[in-house]
C-alpha positions in Angstrom: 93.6 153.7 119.1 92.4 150.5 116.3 90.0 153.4 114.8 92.2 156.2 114.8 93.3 155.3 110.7 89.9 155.2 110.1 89.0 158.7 111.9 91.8 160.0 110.5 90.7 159.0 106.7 87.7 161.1 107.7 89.5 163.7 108.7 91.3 163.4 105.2 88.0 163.3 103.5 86.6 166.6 105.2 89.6 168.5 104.3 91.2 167.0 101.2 89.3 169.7 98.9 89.4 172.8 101.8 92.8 172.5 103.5 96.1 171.7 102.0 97.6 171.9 105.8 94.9 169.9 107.6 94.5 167.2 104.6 98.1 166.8 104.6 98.3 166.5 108.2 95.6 163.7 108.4 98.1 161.8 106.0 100.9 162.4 108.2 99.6 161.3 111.4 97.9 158.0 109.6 101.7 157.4 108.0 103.4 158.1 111.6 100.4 155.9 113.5 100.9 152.8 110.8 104.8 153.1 111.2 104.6 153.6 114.9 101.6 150.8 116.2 102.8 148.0 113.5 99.2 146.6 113.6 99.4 146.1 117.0 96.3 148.5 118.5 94.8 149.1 115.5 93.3 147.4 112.7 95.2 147.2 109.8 95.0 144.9 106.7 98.3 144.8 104.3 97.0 142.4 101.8 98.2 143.1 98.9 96.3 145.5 96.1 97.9 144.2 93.1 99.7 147.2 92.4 102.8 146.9 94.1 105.2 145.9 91.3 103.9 148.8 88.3 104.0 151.5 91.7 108.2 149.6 92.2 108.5 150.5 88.6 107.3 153.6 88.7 109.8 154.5 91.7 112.4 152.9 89.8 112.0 155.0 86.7 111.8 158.3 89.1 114.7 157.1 90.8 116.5 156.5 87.4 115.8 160.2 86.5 117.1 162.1 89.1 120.3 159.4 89.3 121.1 160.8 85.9 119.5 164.5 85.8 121.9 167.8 84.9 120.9 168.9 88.5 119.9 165.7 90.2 119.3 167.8 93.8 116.3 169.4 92.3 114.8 166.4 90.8 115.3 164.4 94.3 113.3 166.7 96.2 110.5 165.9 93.7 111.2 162.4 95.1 108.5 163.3 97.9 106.3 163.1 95.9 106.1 159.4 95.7 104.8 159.0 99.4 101.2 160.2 98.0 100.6 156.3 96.2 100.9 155.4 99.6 96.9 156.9 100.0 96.1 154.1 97.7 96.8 151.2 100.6 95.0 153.5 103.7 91.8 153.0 103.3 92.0 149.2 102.0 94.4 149.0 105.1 92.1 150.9 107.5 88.5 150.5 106.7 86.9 147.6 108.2 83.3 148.2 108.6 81.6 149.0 104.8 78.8 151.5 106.3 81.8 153.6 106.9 82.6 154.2 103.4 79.4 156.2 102.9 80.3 158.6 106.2 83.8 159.3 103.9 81.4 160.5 100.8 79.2 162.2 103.1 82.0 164.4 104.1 83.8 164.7 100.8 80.7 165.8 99.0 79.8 168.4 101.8 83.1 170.1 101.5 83.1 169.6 97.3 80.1 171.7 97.9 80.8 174.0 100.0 84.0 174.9 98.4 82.3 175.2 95.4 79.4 177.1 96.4 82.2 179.9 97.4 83.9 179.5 94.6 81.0 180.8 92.6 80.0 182.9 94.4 83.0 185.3 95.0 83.7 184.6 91.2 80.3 186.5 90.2 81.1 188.9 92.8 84.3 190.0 91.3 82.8 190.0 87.8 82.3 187.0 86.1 83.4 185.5 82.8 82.7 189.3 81.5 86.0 190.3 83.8 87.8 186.9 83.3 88.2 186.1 87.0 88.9 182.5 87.8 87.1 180.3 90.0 89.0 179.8 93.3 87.9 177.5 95.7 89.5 177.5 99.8 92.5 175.9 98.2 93.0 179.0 96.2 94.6 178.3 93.0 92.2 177.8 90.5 93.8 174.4 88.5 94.5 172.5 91.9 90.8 173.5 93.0 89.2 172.7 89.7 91.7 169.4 89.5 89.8 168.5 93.0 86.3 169.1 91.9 86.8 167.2 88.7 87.5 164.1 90.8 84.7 164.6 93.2 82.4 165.1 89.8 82.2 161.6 89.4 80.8 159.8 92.7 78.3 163.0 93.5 76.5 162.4 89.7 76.3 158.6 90.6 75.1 158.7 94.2 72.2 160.9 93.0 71.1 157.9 91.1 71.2 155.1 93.8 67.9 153.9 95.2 69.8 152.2 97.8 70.8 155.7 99.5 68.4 157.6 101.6 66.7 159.8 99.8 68.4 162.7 102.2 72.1 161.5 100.8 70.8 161.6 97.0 69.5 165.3 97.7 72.7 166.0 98.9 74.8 164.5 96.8 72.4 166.5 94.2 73.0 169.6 95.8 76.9 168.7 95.9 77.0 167.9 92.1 75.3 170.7 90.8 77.8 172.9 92.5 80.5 171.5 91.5 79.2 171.1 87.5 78.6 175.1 87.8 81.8 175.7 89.4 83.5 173.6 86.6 81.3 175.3 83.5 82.2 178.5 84.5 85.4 178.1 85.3 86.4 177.6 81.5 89.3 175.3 82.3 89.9 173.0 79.1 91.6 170.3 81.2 88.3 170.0 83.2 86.2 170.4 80.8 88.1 167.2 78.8 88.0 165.3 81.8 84.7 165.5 83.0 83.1 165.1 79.4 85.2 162.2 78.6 85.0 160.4 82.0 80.8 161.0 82.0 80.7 159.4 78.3 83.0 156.3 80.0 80.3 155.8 82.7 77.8 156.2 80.3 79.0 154.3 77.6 80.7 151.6 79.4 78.9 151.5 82.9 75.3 152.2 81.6 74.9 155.3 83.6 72.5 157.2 81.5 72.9 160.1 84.0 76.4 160.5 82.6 74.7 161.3 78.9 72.1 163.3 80.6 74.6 166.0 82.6 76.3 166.3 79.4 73.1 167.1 77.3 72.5 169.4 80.0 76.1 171.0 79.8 75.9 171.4 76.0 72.3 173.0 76.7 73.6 175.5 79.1 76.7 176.2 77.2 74.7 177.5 74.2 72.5 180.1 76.3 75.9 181.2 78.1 77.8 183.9 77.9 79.7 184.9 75.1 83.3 184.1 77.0 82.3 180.9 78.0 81.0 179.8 73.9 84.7 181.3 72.8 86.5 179.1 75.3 84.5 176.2 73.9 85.3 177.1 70.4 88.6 177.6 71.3 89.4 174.0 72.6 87.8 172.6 69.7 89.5 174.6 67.2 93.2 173.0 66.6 93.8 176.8 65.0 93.0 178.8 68.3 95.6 180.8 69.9 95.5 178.2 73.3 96.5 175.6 71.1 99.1 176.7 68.8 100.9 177.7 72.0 100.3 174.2 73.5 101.7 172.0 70.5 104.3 174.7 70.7 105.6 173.7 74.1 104.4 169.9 73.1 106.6 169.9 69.8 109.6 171.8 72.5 108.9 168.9 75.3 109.3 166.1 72.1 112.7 167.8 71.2 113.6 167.4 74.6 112.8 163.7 74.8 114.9 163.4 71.5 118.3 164.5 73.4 117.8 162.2 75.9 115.3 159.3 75.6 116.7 156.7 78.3 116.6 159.1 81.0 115.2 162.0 80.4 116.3 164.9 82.1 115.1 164.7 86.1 112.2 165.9 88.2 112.8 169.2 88.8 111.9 172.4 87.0 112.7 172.0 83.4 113.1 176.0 82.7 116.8 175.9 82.0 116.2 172.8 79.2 113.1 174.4 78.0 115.0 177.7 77.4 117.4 176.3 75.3 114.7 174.9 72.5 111.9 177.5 72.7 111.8 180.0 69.9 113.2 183.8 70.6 110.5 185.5 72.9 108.4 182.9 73.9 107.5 182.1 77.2 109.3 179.8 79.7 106.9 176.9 80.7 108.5 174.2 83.6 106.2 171.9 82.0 105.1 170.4 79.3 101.2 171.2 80.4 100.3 167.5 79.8 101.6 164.1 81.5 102.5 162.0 79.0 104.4 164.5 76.9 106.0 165.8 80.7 107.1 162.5 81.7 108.5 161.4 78.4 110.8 164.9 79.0 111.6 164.6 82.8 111.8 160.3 83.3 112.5 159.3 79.4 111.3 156.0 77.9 111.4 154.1 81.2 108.9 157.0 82.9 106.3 156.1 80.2 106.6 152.8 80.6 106.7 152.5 84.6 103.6 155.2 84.1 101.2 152.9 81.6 101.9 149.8 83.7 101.0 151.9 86.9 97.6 153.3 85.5 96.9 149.6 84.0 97.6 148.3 87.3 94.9 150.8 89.0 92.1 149.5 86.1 92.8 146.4 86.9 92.8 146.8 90.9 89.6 148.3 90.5 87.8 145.5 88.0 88.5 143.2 91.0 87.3 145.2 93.4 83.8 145.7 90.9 83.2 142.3 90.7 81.7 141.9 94.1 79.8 144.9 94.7 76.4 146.0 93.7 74.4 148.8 94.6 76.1 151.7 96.5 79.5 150.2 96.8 79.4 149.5 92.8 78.7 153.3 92.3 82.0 154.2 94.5 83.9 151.7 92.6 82.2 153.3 88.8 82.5 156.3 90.6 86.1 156.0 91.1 86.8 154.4 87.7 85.1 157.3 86.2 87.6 160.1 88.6 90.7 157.8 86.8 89.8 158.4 83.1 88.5 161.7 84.0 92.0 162.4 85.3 93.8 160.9 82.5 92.1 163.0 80.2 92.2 166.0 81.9 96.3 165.2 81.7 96.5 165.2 78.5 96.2 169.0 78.4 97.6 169.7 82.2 100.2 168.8 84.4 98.0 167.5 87.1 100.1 164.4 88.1 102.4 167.0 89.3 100.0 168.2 91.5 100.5 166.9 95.3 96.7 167.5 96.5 95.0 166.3 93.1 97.5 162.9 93.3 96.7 162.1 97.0 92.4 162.3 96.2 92.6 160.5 93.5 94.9 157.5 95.0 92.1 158.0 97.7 89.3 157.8 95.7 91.0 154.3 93.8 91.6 152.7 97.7 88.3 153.6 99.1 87.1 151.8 95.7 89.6 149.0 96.8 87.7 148.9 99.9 84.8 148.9 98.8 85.3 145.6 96.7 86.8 143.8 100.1 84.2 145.0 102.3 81.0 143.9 100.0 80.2 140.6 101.6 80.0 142.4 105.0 77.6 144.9 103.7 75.7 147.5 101.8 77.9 150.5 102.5 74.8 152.7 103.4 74.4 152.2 107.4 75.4 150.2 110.0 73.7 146.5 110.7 70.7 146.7 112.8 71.2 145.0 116.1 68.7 142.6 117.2 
């Protein structure tokens, strides 16, 4: 019973990119175990992370919305969402031996692989960029699968680095990264393609990860001797004139007008459809978002939801500098790694909805406590195996 948490973050760690069903499961039964035991079988530590009052804030503001919403039903059951930043405080909670942190990226980077790997595979066996199909992984729709991958980008590019690891975890963490950077290339998403370039030049400029500068070099490379689709969907996000963004600082400059009517409160969680039809132009299409996070939660939550969301995501930065100071080695890459997953994400919302997203939210609130852990854990370890008995 004291190791079923940590069991069940492996289970959680296995599925979170293959199976919405079993990952969410995992996190159920951990909730129902921590709610049910009390600490007193298993091995919980509720210390705090630092977080706690910008994550009240943040519930606050959400609660705040819906209170005052047109159809406040619809924006409560949106409410459920809040449960995810609960993944933040499991592994700190549950992890209490630091070679186990490697086991959970072991198993995260097979399955980022794996689904990957198919991914890619049925995509050029459909077609390929020639036929436009999208790049579905076992979670099937192609944003929430590439929103997934983008996270795991991060800590299978800096594991390949680390002396520390056997040299059978860097081979596989190789093997996991390269399928994941082709299954993001040729997926053409811009919201990935943002977020992985911006959070490889944070590691690299920031961390002094050199293999950040090197993937990207690589990237530009490959995008060159691509395909013609995949060079126009390059030139496409960088040209402010291209059809994909006219039509997103369309629905931007609609969101904005939004936020003008009703700035305090904005105007609830739910779908957004019946606002959004009142301020688009004659025959354009419904969106019930805003396709980016900071424009979507000015809209939905108002002033106070942008203000409850910078002081969370401050909050996280600063949860994971402490957790850096301590580590070196291995556990310093998941904490870079992690740090790297967080900008990468924040990018990436800037042209998607991806906070929205249930399964992206949970692994990256994962990724930021296993970071957590990581920092606690330190003195008692390397993170790579378990201490040799005498």
């Amino acid at each position: 019973m004291k190791k079923l948490p940590e069991y069940l973050l492996v289970v959680y760690s296995l599925s979170g990119v293959l199976s919405i069903a079993v990952s969410q499961a995992a996190m159920g039964l951990a909730a129902a175990v921590a709610l049910v035991d009390r600490g007193r079988r298993t091995r919980f530590d509720w210390r705090p992370l630092g977080i706690e009052w910008p994550l009240l804030a943040w519930i606050v503001a959400s609660l705040l919305a819906t209170a005052f919403a047109p159809d406040p039903i619809g924006s409560a059951g949106k409410l459920k969402k809040l449960v995810l930043w609960a993944v933040v405080f499991w592994p700190p909670a549950a992890l209490w031996r630091p070679w186990s942190i490697g086991r959970l990226f072991m198993t995260l980077l097979f399955a980022a692989g794996v689904t990957s790997l198919y991914g890619v595979l049925t995509f050029f066996l459909q077609g390929g960029p020639e036929m436009a199909v999208r790049i579905r992984g076992f979670h099937g729709f192609y944003l929430t699968n590439s929103g997934l991958l983008l996270l795991c980008t991060f800590p299978a590019i800096l594991f390949v680095g680390c002396r520390e690891l056997p040299a059978s975890r860097r081979w596989g963490a190789g093997i996991a990264a390269a399928a994941i950077l082709a299954s993001q290339f040729f997926g053409a998403l811009p919201g990935a393609w943002l977020g992985t370039s911006v959070g490889l030049l944070y590691l690299a400029i920031f961390r002094g990860y050199v293999s950040g500068a090197v993937v990207l070099l690589i990237g530009a490379v490959a995008l060159v001797l691509a395909p013609p689709t995949l060079r126009e969907s390059a030139l496409d996000l960088a040209n402010p004139a291209s059809y994909a963004n006219l039509d997103r600082l369309e629905i931007w400059r609609n969101g904005i007008t939004l936020f003008e009517q009703r700035p305090l409160t904005g105007w609830g969680l739910g779908d957004l459809q019946p606002e959004y039809a009142r301020v688009k132009s004659p025959g354009a299409p419904m969106e019930g978002h805003m396709h980016s996070v900071p424009v979507h939660v000015a809209t939905s939550m108002g002033i106070p939801g942008l203000i409850a969301l910078t002081w969370l995501f401050i909050g996280l930065f600063r949860a994971l500098g402490r957790a850096r100071r301590p580590t070196r080695g291995f556990l310093r890459r998941v904490v870079d790694a992690a740090e790297g997953a967080l900008v990468g994400f924040l990018a990436a919302g800037l042209l998607e909805w991806n906070l929205g997203d249930s399964e992206i939210l949970a692994l990256l609130c994962f990724l930021v406590g296993v970071a957590i852990a990581a920092g606690r854990l330190a003195p008692l370890g390397d993170g790579i195996a378990p201490p040799r008995e005498a």
